[in-house]
N, C-alpha and C positions, 0 to 999 in steps of 0.2 A: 933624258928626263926621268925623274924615279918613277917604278913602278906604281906608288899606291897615290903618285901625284894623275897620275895618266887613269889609273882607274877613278878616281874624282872627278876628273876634267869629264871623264864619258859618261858618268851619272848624272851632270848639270846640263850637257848635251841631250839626254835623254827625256830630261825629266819637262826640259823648254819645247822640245819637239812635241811632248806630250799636253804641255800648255795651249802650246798653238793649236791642235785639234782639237779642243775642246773650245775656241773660243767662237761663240755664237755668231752665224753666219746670217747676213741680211734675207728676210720671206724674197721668195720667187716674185711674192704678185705685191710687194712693197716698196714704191720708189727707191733711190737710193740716196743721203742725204748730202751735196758735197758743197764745200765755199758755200755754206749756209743758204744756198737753195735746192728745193727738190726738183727735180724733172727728171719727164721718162718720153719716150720717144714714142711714139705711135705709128709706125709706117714711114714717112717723109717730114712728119712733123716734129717738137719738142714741144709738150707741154712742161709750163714752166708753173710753180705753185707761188701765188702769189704771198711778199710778206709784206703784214698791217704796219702802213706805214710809209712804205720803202717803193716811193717810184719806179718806175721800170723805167729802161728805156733800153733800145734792141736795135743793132747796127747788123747790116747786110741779112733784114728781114724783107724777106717776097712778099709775106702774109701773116697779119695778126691778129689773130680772134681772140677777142676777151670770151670767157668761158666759165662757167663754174667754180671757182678754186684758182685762178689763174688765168694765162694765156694760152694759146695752141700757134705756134709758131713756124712757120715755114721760113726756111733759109734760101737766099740766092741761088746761093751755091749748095756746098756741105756744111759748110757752118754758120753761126751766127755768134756775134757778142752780144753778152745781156750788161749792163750798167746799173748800179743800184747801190746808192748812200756812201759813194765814192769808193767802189769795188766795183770788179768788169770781172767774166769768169766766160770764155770761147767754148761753145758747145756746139758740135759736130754730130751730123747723122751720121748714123752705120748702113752700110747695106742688108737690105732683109730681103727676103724673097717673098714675090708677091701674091701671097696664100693667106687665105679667111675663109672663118669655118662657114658651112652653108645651114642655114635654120630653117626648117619650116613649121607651121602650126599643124598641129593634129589635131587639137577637140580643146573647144574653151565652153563653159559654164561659168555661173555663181562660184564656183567651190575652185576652180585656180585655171590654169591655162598650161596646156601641153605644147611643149615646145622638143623636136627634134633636131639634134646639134648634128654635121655631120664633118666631120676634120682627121687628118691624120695624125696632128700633132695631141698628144695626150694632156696638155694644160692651155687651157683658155680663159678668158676674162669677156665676162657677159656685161653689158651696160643694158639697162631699162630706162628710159625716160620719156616725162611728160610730152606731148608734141608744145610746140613751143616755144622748150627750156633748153637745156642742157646735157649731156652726159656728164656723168661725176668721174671725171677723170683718176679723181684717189682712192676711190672706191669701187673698184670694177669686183663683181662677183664671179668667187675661181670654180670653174664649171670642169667639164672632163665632156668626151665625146658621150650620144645617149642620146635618153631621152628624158626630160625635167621639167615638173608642174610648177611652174611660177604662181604662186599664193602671196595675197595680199594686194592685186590689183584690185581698183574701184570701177564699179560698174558704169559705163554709160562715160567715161573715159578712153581720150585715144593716147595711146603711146609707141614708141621707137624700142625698136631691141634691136642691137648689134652684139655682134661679135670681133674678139682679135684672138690672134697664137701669140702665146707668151714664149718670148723664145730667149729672157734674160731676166734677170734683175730688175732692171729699168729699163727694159727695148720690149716693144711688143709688133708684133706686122701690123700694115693695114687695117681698119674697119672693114667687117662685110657691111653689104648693103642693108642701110637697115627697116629693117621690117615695119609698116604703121600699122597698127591693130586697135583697132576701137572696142572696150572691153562689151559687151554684150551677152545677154542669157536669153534669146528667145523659148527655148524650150521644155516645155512642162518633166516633170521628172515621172519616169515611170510608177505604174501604179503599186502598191503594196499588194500580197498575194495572201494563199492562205487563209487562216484565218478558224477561229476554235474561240471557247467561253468555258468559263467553270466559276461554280459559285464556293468563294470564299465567305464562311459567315454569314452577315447581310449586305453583302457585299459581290453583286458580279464581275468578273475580271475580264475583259475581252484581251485577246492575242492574235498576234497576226506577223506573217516573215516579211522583214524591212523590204523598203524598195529598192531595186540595185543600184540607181543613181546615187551619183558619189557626193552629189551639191546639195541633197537634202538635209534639213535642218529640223524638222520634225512633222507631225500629222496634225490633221483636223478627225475629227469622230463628228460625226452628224447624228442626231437620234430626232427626228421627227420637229424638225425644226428651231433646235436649239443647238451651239456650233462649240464644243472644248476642243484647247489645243493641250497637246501634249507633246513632249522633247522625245520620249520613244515608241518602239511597237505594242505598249499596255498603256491597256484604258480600263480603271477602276469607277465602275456605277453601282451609285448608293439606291438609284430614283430606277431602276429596272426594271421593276417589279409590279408596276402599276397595271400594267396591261399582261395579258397572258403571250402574245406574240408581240415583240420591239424589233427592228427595223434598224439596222444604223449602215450610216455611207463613211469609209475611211479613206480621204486622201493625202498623198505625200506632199509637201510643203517644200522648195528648194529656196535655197538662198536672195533669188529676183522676187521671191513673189506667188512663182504661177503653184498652180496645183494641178495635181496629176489625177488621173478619170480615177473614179471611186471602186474601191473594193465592197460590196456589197456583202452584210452579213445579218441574218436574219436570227433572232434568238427565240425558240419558243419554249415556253415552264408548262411541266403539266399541271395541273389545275390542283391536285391536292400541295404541289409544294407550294402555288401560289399565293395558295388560303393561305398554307402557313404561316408564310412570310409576313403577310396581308394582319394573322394576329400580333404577330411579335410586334 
């Protein structure tokens, strides 16, 4: 073979090796799409994603739950055939080993829900759901061992949290057991601390160090039975000034509602800047 035919042949060689690693590989936590349906295995099962339109029907099925998005399918045996718009596609479980991460709750409030994952495998897939409904089998959220505030639960709702190890593309272990948790806040948020005034203008400024609670949403200022809220630790009073010693109650506000025992601050003027104020 001539030489500069053999160094050509090893550049197109090269350059296709070079193609193929670069071409995009399917997400970890992303079904896989095959004979125009999706499914991923869950433990023992096959969920299968249903397509609009296209009846199912499933040969040497144990068990079939219709489900969110699809079915969750258990096989006799290892496998099952799916049938659909006159195409059949044989889908076989794999063996997984029977490991699910373990969750416990740590501290729930208004402001989110602390959840402890504890697994040795380093990628997992979190489900949250209504009680009731469903898991969202295509939508599983990709977690890591830890510790993680789930935000955006509604209060005075109960829900399911599970857990799997992702241990492929489309295969994941077993569900853990999953957790029922009814969202709830009974507890008032600590009080705000602190506490200082300075007159701006005609204009008193009160200040004071935030509360440590993490679910609060903003304050109340009391001044002698009249009630403003405010989003942070400053409260700007125009009407201060009326009396030579004001009174105000500040408490923290959290997300449920409650309110937190009152920080107590007492503002006294001495009498010549009150006249003053008093002419302006």
């Amino acid at each position: 073979m001539n030489p500069g035919f053999k160094g050509y042949f090893l550049l197109i060689f090269v350059f296709a090796i070079f193609l193929l690693s670069c071409t995009p590989r399917p997400s970890i936590y992303a079904p896989e799409k095959t004979f125009e349906i999706y499914y991923v295995q869950f433990g023992s099962r096959i969920f299968i994603e249903e397509i609009r339109g296209e009846p199912f029907r499933f040969e040497g099925a144990k068990e079939i739950e219709r489900v969110s998005g699809g079915w969750l399918v258990k096989p006799e045996g290892k496998c099952v055939k799916v049938l659909w718009g006159g195409k059949s596609r044989r889908l076989c479980v794999r063996s997984v080993p029977p490991v699910y991460p373990h969750l416990k709750i740590l501290r729930m409030d208004s402001y989110a829900l602390d959840l402890k994952v504890l697994s040795l495998f380093p990628k997992l897939g979190l489900f949250i759901w209504e009680k009731g409904g469903k898991p969202d089998f295509l939508n599983p959220r990709p977690i890591s061992p830890g510790i993680h505030s789930l935000r955006g639960l509604s209060l005075g709702k109960t829900y399911l949290i599970s857990a799997a190890v992702i241990l492929g593309p489309d295969i994941y272990g077993p569900f853990s057991p999953p957790l029922e948790v009814e969202v709830n806040d009974e507890e008032p948020p600590l009080p705000p601390s602190g506490g200082g005034y300075f007159l701006k203008g005609d204009t008193l400024v009160l200040v004071w160090d935030p509360s440590p609670s993490r679910d609060v949403v903003g304050y109340i200022v009391e001044r002698e039975g009249e009630f403003f809220k405010v989003k942070k630790n400053v409260f700007r009073d125009r009407d201060g000034f009326k009396k030579r010693i004001v009174l105000y109650n500040i408490k923290a506000l959290d997300g449920a509602g409650h309110e937190s025992m009152p920080l107590r601050l007492k503002v006294v003027f001495p009498e010549e800047e009150k006249d003053e104020k008093e002419r302006k």
